[in-house]
C-alpha positions in Angstrom: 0.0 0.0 0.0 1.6 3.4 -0.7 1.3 6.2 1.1 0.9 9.6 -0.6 4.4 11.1 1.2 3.2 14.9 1.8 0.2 13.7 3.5 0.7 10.8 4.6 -2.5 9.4 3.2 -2.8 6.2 1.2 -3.5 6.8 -2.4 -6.6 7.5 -3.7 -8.3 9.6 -1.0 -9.6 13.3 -0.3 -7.1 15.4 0.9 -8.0 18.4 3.0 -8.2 21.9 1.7 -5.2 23.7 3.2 -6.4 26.4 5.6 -5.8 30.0 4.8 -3.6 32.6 7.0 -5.7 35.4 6.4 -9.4 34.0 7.7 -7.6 33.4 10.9 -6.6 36.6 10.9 -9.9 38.4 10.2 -11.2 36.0 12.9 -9.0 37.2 15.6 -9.3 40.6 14.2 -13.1 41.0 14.7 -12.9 39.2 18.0 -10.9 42.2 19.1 -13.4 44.5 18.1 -15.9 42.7 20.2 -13.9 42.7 23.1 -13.6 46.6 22.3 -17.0 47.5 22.1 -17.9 45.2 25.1 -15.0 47.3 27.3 -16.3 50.3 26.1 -19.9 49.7 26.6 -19.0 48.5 30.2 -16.9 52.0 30.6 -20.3 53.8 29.4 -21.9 52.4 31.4 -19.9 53.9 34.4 -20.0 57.1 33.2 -23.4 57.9 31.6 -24.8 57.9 35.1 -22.4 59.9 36.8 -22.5 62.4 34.5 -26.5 62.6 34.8 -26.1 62.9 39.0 -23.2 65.8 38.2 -26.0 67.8 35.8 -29.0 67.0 38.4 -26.7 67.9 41.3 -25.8 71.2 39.4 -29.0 71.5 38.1 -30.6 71.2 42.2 -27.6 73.1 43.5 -28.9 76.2 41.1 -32.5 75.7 41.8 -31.7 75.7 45.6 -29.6 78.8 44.8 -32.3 80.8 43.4 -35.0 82.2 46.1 -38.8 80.6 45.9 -41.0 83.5 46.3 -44.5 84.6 46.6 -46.3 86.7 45.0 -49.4 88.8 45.2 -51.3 91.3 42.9 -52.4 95.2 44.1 -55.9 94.8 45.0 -58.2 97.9 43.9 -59.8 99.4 46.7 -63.8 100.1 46.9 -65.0 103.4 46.2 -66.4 103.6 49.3 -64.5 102.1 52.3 -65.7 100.1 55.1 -64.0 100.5 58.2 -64.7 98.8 62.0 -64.2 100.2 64.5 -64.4 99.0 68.6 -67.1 100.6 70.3 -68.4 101.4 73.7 -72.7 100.9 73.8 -74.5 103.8 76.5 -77.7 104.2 77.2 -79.3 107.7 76.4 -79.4 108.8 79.9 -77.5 107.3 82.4 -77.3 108.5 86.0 -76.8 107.5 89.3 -79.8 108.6 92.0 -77.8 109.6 95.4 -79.6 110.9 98.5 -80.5 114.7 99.2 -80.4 114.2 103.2 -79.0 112.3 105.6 -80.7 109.2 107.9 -81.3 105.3 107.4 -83.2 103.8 105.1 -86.9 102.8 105.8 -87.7 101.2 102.9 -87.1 100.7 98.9 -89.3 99.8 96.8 -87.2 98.5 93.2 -85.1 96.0 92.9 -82.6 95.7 90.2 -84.1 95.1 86.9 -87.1 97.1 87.5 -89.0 99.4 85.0 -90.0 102.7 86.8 -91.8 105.8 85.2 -90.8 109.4 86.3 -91.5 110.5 89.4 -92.4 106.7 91.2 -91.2 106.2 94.7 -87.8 104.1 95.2 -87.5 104.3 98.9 -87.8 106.2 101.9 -85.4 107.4 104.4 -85.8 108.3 108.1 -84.3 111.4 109.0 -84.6 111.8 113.2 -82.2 114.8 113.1 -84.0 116.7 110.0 -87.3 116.0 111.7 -85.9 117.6 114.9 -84.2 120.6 113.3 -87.3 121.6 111.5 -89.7 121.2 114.9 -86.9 123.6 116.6 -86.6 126.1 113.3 -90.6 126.0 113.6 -91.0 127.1 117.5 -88.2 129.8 116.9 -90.3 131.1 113.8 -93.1 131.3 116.4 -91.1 132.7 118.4 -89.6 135.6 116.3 -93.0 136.4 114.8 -94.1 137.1 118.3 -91.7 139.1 118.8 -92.5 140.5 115.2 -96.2 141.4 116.7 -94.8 143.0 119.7 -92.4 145.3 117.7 -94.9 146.2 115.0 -97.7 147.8 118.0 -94.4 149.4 119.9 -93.3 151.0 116.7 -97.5 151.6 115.7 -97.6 153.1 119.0 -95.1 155.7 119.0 -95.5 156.5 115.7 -98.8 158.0 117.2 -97.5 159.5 119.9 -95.2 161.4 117.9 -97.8 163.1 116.3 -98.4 165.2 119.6 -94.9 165.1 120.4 -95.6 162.9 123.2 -92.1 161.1 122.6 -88.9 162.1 121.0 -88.4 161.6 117.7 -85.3 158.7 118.8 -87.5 156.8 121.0 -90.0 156.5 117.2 -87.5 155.6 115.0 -85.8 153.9 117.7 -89.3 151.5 117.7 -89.2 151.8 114.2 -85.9 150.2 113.5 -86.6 147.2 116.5 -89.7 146.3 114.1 -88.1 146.2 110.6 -85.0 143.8 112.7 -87.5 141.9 113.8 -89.1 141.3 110.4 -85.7 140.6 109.1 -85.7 137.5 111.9 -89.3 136.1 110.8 -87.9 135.9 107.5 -84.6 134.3 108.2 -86.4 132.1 110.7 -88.9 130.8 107.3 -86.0 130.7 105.0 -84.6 128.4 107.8 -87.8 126.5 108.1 -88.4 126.1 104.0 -84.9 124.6 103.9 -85.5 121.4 107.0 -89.2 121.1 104.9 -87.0 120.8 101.5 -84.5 118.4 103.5 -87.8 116.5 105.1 -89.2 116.1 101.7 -85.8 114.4 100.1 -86.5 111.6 102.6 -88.7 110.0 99.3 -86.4 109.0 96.7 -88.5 109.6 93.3 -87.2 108.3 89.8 -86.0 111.3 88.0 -87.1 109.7 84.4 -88.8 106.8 82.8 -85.7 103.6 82.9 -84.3 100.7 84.6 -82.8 100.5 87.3 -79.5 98.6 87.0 -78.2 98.6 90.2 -79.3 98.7 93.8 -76.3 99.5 96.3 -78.5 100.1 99.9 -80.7 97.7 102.0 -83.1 98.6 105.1 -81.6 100.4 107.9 -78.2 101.3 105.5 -76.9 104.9 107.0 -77.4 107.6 104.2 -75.0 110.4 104.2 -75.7 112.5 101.2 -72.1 114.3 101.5 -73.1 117.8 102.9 -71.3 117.4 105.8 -68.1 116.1 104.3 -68.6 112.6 104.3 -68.7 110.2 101.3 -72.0 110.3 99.5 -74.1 107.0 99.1 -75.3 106.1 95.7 -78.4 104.4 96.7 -80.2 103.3 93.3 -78.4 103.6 89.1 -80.8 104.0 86.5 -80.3 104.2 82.8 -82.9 105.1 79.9 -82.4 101.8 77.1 -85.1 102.8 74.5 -82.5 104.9 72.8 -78.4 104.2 72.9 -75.7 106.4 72.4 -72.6 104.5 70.6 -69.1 106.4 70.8 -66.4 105.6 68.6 -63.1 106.8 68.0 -62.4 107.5 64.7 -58.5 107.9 63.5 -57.4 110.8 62.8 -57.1 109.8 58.8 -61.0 109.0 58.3 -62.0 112.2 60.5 -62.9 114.3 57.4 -65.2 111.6 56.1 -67.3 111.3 59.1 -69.7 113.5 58.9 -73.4 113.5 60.9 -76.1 112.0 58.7 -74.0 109.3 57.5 -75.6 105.7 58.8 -73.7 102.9 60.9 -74.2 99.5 61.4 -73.5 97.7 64.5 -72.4 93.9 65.4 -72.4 92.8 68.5 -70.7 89.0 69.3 -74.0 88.1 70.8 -75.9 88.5 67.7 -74.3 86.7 65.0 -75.2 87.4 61.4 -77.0 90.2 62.7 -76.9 94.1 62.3 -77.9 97.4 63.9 -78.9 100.1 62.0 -77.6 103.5 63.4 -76.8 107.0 62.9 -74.4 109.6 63.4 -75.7 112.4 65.1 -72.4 114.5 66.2 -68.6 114.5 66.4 -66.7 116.2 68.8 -65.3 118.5 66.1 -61.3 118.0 67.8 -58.9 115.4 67.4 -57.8 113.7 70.7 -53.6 114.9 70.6 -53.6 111.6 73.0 -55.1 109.3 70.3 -55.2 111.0 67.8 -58.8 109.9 66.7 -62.0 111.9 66.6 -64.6 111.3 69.0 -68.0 110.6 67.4 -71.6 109.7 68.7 -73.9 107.2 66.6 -77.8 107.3 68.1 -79.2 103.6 68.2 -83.0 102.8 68.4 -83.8 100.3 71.1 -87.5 100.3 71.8 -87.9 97.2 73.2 -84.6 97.0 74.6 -82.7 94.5 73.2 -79.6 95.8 73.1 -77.7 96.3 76.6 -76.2 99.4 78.0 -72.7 99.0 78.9 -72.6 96.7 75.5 -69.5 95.8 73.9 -70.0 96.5 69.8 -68.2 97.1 66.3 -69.2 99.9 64.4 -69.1 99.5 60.7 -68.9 102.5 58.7 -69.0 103.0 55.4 -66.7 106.1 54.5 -66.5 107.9 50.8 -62.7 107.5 49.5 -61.8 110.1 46.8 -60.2 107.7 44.1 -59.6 104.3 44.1 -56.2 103.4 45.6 -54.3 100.3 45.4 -54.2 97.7 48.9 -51.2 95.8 49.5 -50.7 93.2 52.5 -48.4 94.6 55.1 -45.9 91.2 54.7 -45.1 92.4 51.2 -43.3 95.9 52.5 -40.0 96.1 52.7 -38.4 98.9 55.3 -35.1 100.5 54.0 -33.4 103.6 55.1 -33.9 105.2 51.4 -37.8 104.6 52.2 -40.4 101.9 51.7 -40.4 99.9 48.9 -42.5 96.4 47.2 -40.3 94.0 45.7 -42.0 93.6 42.0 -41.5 89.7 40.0 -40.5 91.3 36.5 -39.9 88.8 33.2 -40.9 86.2 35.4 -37.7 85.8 37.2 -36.2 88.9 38.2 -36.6 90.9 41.3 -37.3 95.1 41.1 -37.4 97.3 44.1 -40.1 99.7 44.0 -40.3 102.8 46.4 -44.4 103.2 47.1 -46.1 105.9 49.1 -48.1 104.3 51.7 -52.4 105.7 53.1 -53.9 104.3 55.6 -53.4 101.3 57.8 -56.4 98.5 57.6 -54.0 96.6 60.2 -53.0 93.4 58.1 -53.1 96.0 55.0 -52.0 99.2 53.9 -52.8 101.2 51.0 -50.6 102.4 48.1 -51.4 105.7 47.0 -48.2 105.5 44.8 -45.3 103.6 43.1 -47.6 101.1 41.7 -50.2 100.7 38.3 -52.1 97.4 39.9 -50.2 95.0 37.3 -47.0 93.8 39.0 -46.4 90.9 41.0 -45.2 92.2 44.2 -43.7 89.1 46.6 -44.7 88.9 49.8 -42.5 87.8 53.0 -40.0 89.1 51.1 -36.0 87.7 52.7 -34.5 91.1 54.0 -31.0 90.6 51.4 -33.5 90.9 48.3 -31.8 93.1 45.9 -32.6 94.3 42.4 -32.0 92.4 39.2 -31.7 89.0 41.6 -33.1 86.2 39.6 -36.1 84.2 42.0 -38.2 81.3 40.9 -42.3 82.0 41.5 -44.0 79.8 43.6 -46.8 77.7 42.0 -49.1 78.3 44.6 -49.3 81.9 44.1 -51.4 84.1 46.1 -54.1 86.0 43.2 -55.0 88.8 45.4 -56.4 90.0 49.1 -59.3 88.6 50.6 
């Protein structure tokens, strides 16, 4: 059997292709490029996400940088203005009854709460030492217009007996003048008399007018000292008149020109809810108090069947003409510098303007701008104190559309 030599095959078979340098090359070639892009994916892979946290972390750190504010349009005020004010309710006539003479106290009649007319009897006071007085100033009035009697013959008499020259002319007019002293006496002695009788008849204690009485400060056999003779006075009964209140307020000092009497006011009081008062001004005390500076001015209130209570704690609503409509800011959005007071104004949407305004009057939680502003800018409120101008802020989404 022979052997092919150079392949060491017998004779007569297949003899392999010989295999080619270059496909082992392009194979070893393209296995490289696999590994490649494998290593580099796997490097991507690393980095992609890093460089995403860098821009988010930059992106944050700016947005934390830049100053979330809030902002709030200029509200345009009413025509007319409504302010409350606190308010002190008073009956129309109010007045404590105090005695006239001094004693104890017999009786009263009214309690607290009672409705008297004019001139009913509230108590009754014994007076011992009144009643004594006027029994003494009575017997000398006797006595002194005896005496009055006696002079007026004596003086009768010699006037007669002048007439024939019977006595001197001194002994007449001496008779004369002893009757016209005597006179003098009878009247002191009545004056005397008609004062005990004025003193005996203040021992009834009479309502002066038609009211309540709201308070009651003796009891039976109390001591009454009515303060003649230096002591302190006794207020024995307080009576007010409720059909008809007087409400004062103090107005400030900026409305004063707008209250003017005529003009109507409602009242609110915490113990009617929903509910309100019709009133009117009757009269202003045409001065501003340099304590308060307010105005002092008196609203007159129905009250026939006395529903509303004296000594009632009330707001007074009044509706006061403003010349122009004026702008109304929240008093968070000011911002206190030493060149003034200025708004901080949202302009291009991101950038910060500070506006000097000229403030009105002060509502308490609001102010009003009577300049500096047209009604269209976004002012922030709670502005930070370092706000400057041109500094670029982000505007909160919940953003405040105007004032309640």
């Amino acid at each position: 059997m022979k052997v092919d030599e150079q392949y060491g095959t017998e004779p007569g078979a297949a003899v392999p292709p010989p295999v080619a340098p270059r496909s082992s090359a392009k194979r070893r070639w393209w296995l490289a490029v696999l590994a490649f892009v494998i290593l580099a994916a796997i490097v991507l892979s690393g980095i992609f996400p890093r460089l995403r946290a860098r821009a988010t972390l930059a992106r944050e750190t700016r947005e934390m940088a830049t100053t979330t504010v809030a902002v709030v349009h200029p509200q345009h005020s009413a025509p007319s203005q409504e302010i409350v004010l606190p308010a002190n309710v008073q009956a129309y006539i109010d007045a404590p009854i105090y005695a006239r003479t001094n004693g104890y106290l017999k009786r009263w009649y009214v309690d607290i709460g009672g409705h008297v007319k004019a001139g009913q009897l509230l108590a009754e006071i014994e007076t011992p030492e009144v009643d004594q007085q006027l029994r003494q100033a009575l017997a000398d009035l006797g006595t002194a217009q005896a005496n009055l009697h006696l002079a007026q013959i004596t003086a009768d008499r010699y006037a007669g007996l002048l007439k024939s020259d019977s006595v001197s002319k001194q002994d007449a007019d001496n008779a004369e003048g002893d009757y016209a002293a005597k006179k003098a006496t009878v009247q002191s002695e009545e004056a005397n008399v008609k004062r005990l009788q004025q003193l005996q008849s203040f021992e009834k204690i009479y309502a002066p007018f038609s009211g309540v009485i709201t308070a009651r400060n003796t009891d039976v056999g109390a001591l009454i000292d009515s303060g003649s003779s230096g002591g302190t006075r006794t207020e024995l009964f307080h009576m007010v008149q409720p059909d008809k209140l007087r409400v004062y307020v103090n107005v400030p000092e900026v409305y004063s020109q707008a209250a003017k009497p005529g003009m109507t006011a409602d009242l609110t009081l915490d113990e009617f809810p929903g509910r309100r008062f019709q009133g009117k001004l009757v009269r202003t005390s045409d001065a501003i108090d340099p304590a308060t500076r307010t105005l002092l001015v008196e609203i007159e209130v129905n009250n026939p069947t006395g529903l509303l209570l004296s000594g009632a704690y009330a707001e007074v609503h009044l509706k006061l003409p403003t010349p122009a409509s004026s702008l109304i800011l929240p008093v968070n959005a000011l911002i206190f510098r030493s060149q003034g007071v200025h708004v901080a104004v949202v302009e291009d949407g991101h950038r910060v303007a500070l506006k000097p305004v000229t403030l009105g009057r002060d509502f308490g939680t609001a102010v009003e701008v009577v300049a500096g502003l047209t009604g269209d800018e976004e002012v922030v409120v709670n502005p930070p104190d370092s706000i400057t101008s041109g500094e670029e802020v982000r505007v909160a989404e919940q953003n405040v559309k105007g004032l309640n």
